[in-house]
C-alpha positions in Angstrom: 290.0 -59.3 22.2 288.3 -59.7 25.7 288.4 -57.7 28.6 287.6 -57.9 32.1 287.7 -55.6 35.3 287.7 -56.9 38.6 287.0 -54.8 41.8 289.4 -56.4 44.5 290.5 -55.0 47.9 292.5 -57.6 50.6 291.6 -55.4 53.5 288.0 -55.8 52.9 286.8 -59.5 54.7 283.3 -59.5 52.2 285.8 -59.3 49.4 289.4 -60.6 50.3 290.6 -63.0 47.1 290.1 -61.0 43.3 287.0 -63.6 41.7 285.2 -63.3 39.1 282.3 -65.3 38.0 282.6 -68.4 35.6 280.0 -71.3 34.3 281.3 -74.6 34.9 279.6 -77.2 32.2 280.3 -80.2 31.1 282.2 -79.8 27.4 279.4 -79.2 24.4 280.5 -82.2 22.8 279.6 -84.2 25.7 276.2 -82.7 25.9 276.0 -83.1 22.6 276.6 -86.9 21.8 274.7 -88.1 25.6 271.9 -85.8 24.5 271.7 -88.0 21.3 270.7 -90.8 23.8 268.1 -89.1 25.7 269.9 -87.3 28.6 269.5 -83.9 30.1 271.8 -82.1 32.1 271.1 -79.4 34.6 270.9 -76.0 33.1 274.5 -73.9 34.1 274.8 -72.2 37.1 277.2 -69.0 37.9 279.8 -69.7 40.2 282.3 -67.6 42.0 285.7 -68.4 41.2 289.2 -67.1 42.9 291.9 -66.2 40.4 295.2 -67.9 41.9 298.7 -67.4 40.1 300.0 -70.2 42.5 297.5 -72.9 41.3 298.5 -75.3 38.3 295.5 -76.3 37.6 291.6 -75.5 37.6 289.7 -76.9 40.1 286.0 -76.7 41.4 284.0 -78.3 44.6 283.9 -81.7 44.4 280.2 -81.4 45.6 279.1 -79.0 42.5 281.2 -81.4 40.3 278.9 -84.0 41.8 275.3 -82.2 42.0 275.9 -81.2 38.3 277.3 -84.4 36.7 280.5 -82.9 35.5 282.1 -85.5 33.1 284.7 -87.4 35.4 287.9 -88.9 33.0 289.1 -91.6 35.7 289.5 -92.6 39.2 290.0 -90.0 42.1 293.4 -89.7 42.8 295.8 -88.3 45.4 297.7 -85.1 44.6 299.6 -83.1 47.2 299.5 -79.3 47.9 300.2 -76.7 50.0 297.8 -78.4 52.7 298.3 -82.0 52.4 297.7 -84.7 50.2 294.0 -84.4 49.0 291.7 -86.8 46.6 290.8 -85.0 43.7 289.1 -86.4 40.6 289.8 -85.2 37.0 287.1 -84.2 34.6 286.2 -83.0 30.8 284.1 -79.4 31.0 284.1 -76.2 29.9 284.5 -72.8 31.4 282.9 -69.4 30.6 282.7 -65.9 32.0 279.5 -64.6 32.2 279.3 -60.6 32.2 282.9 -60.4 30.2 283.8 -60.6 26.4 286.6 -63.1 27.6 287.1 -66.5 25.6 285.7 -69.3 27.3 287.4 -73.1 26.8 285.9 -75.8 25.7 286.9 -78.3 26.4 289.3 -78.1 29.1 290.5 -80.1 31.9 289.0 -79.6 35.5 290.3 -80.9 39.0 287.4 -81.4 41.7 288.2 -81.2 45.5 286.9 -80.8 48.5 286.9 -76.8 50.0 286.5 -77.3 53.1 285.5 -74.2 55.1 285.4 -71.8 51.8 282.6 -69.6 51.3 283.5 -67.1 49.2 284.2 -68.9 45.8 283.6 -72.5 44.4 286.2 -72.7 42.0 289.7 -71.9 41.8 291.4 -70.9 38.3 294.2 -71.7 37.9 297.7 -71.3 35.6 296.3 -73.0 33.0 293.5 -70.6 31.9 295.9 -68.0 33.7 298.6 -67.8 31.0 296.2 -67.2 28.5 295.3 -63.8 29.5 297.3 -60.5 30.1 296.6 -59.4 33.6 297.5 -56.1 35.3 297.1 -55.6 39.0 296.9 -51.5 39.9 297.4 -51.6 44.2 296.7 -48.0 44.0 292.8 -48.1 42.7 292.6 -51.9 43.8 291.5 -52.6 40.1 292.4 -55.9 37.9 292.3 -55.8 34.7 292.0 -58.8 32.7 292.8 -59.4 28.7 292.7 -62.6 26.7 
């Protein structure tokens, strides 16, 4: 079973939102079979991501989806949140978490959009890797702890 601690404290602005970091990749199969052909593909890079309970889905800047040729499954397409209506594109990956014991997925599906203004995370996980895990807020020592 993995496990995961997370320092977090909202009254702190250099560390408002509990995140953790995560490796975004395209899904090993993928790699796999376009490697067959002669591609390469960028070696992972750590992210920060923001664990939010009121998110359905995973999603990740649409510019790192782009700078790191994450596997796109169709067409952008408009979905509407909190915010607005936003384009968002769908894509095969994989998700890890670097400096934990915790499962990664592979593959899973990944929502790209824009973040406009954010920079204290890239990539937002959401309810679908959420309900996988146990996890236990304590207010009183501002410690999460996560379990999968």
């Amino acid at each position: 079973m993995g496990r995961a601690q997370l320092r977090w404290n909202p009254l702190d602005p250099g560390n408002p939102f509990v995140c953790m970091d995560v490796i975004v990749a395209n899904s090993g199969a993928y790699i796999e079979r376009q490697g067959e052909v002669g591609f390469e593909f960028r070696k992972p890079v750590t992210l920060k991501a923001m664990l939010d309970t009121g998110a359905s889905f995973t999603v990740i800047s649409k510019i790192w989806a782009r700078n790191c040729k994450l596997f796109q499954t169709g067409p952008d397409t408009k979905r509407t949140v909190l915010g607005g209506t936003i384009d968002c594109g769908d894509h095969a990956g994989s998700i890890s978490f670097p400096g934990t014991n915790l499962r990664g997925y592979d593959p899973i599906r990944i929502v790209s959009a824009d973040f406009h203004m954010e920079r204290n995370f890239a990539c937002i996980i959401g309810i679908d890797v959420l309900r996988k895990w146990k996890i236990t807020f304590d207010g009183e020592s501002k410690l999460v702890t996560i379990e999968d």
